[in-house]
N, C-alpha and C positions, 0 to 999 in steps of 0.2 A: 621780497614778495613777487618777485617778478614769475612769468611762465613762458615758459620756453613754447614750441609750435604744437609738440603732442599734448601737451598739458590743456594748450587753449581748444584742443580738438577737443578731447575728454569734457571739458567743460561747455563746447559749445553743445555737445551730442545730449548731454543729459537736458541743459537748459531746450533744447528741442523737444525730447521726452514729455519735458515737464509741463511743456505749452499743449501734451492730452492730457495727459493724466500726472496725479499727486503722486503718487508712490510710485519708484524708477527701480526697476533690481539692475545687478551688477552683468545677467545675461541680457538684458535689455538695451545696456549699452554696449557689449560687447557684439551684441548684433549689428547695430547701426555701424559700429565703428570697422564692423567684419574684424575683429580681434578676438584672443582667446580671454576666458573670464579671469582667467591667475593675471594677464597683464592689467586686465580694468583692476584688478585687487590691487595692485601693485602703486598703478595710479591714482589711484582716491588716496592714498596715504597721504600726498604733498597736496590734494587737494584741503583735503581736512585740516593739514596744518595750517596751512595759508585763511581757513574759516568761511571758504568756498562752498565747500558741501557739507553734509553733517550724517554722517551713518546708521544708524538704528540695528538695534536686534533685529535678524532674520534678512538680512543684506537689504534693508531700503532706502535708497539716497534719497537726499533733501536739499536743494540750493538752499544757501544764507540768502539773505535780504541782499547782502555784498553781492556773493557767489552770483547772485540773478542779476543784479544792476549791471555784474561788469562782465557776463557773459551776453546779454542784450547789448552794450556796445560794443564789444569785442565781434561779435555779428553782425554790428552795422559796418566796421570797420570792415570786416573779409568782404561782406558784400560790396561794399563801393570798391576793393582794391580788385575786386574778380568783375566787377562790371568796366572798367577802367584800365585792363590788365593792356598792356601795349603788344601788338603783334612783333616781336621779335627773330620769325623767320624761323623759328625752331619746330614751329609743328607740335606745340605742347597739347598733351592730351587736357581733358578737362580736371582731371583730376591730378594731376602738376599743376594748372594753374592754380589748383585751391591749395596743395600744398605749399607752393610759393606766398598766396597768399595767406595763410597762416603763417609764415615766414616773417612776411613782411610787418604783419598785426605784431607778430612776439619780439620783433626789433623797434618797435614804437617805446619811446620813454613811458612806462606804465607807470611812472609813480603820476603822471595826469591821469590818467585814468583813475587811478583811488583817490585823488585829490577831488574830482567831481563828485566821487561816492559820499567821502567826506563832506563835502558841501552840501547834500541834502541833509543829511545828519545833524547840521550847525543848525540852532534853532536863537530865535533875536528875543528879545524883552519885550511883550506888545508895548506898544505907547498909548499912557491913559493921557485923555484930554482932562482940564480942569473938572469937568463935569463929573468923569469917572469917579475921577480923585474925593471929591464930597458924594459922592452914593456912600463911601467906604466908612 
C-alpha cells in the first residue's frame, strides 16, 4: 500500500480540488498537476486499488474517507518538510524543493500512516455504570 512521490502528488492535487468542490474530473487534475489527461488515467488506476479514490461514470473522482485522512496528512508532512527544507548551496528552485519533498513524504514508513487511519476506525464498548445496567 505504499505510494511512491507521483502517486502522493496525484493524491494530494485532487484532495486540494476537493477542499472547492465535490465532484473532481480527471482534466481538472491534470490541470493542476500541468499533466496530460491519459497520465491522470493512468494514475487513478493504483489509486483506486489501494481504495484512495473511487471513480464514477462520466470521469468523477471521489476521496475515500482513507484516501482524504491520508492525503490531509501526507500534506501536513510536505508542508513541514518544504518549510524546514535546509539550504544546501544548490540553488533549488521551488519546485525541486517540493519535489524532494514529496520524496522525502513517500520514503516515510507509511504503514504509520494507515495505522492512525486505522485507529480512528477502532471503536471501544461504552461503559455502563451500575445505574445504566438496571434502566436495562
Amino acid at each position: 500500500m505504499e505510494q511512491n512521490p507521483a502517486q502522493l502528488r496525484y493524491l494530494a492535487a485532487i484532495y486540494e480540488i476537493s477542499r472547492r468542490k465535490l465532484e473532481i474530473s480527471s482534466v481538472e487534475v491534470a490541470g493542476v498537476l500541468h499533466v496530460s489527461k491519459p497520465a491522470v488515467s493512468r494514475m487513478l488506476g493504483p489509486l483506486m486499488e489501494q481504495n484512495l479514490i473511487v471513480k464514477k461514470p462520466y470521469g468523477r473522482i471521489y476521496l475515500t474517507d482513507q484516501g482524504a485522512f491520508l492525503a490531509r496528512l501526507y500534506q501536513t508532512q510536505r508542508e513541514k518538510i518544504r518549510a524546514n527544507f535546509p539550504d544546501i548551496g544548490l540553488g533549488l528552485t521551488q519546485e525541486e524543493i517540493e519535489r524532494a519533498a514529496d520524496a522525502a513524504v513517500a520514503a516515510l514508513p507509511q504503514e504509520k500512516f494507515y495505522r492512525r487511519y486505522q485507529a480512528l476506525l477502532k471503536t471501544e464498548e461504552p461503559e455502563y455504570t451500575d445505574a445504566d445496567k438496571k434502566e436495562e
